[in-house]
N, C-alpha and C positions, 0 to 999 in steps of 0.2 A: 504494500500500500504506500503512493508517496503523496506525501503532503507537502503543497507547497504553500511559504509564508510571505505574503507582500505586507510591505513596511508602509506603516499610515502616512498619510500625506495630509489626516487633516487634526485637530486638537492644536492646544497654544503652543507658543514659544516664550520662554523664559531666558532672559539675560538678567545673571547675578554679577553685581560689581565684588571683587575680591578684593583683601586688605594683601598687601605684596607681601605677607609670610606665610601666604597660603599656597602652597605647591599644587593641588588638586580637588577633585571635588567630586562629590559622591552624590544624587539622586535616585533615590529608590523608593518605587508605590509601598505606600502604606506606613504605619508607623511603626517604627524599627527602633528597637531598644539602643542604646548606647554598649557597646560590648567591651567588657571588663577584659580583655588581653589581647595581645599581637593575634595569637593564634582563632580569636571567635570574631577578628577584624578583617583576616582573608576571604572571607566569604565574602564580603558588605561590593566589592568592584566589581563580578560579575553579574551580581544585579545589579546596577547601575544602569541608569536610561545615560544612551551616547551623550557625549560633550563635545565642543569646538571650544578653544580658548582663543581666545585675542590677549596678547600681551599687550599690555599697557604704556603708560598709566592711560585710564586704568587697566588692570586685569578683569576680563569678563568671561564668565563662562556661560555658555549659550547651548538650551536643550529646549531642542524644537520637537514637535507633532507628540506634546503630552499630552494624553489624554485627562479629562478635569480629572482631578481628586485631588487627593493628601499626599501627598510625599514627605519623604525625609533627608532630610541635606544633611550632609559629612562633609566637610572641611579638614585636610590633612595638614597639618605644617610641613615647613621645610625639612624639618630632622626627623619626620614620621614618627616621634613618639606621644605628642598629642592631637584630639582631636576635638573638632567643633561638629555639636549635632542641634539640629531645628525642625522643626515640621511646618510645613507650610503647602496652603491650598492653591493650587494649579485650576486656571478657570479651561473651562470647554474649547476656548476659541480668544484669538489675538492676540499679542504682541505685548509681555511686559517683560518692566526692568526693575530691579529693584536693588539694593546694595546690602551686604552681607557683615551685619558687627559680629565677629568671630567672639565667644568668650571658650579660651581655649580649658581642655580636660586631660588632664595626663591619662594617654594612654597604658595598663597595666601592662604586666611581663608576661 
């Protein structure tokens, strides 16, 4: 049996301004705990809806054709041992920007 998957073309576009000691960025549907070690943190990138970055200044990261809901944003720093988490709702349809106050969380061992 093959199934094949075409990639949506329609849902918002999100541009998040980043503060420059943020290396990368993570969105994922639905609300995702904060995970207490490196090891329950490798999981968190392959769910990740795609990104484009523009380097800056500023730094933006841009995730297109989301469907509305709830997500949750991860913010990595430069030295990958802390992180920023938020939730935040994704509408249906059009084009927003908004900017990203990191309060960082040491990542566990």
């Amino acid at each position: 049996m093959a199934v094949t998957l075409e990639a949506l073309k329609e849902g918002s576009t999100l541009h998040l301004g980043m503060a420059g000691d943020i290396d990368f960025a993570l969105l994922i549907p639905g609300p995702v705990p904060f995970p207490e070690s490196l090891q329950a943190a490798a999981w968190l990138h392959p769910k990740s809806h795609p990104m484009q970055w523009r380097d800056g200044p500023p730094r933006v990261a841009t995730f297109e054709h989301l469907p509305g809901g709830r997500y949750t944003l991860f913010a990595v720093d430069r030295e990958g041992n802390q992180l920023h988490r938020e939730e935040l709702e994704a509408p249906t349809a059009g084009e927003h920007s908004r900017d990203v106050r990191v309060v960082w969380r040491p990542l566990g061992p």
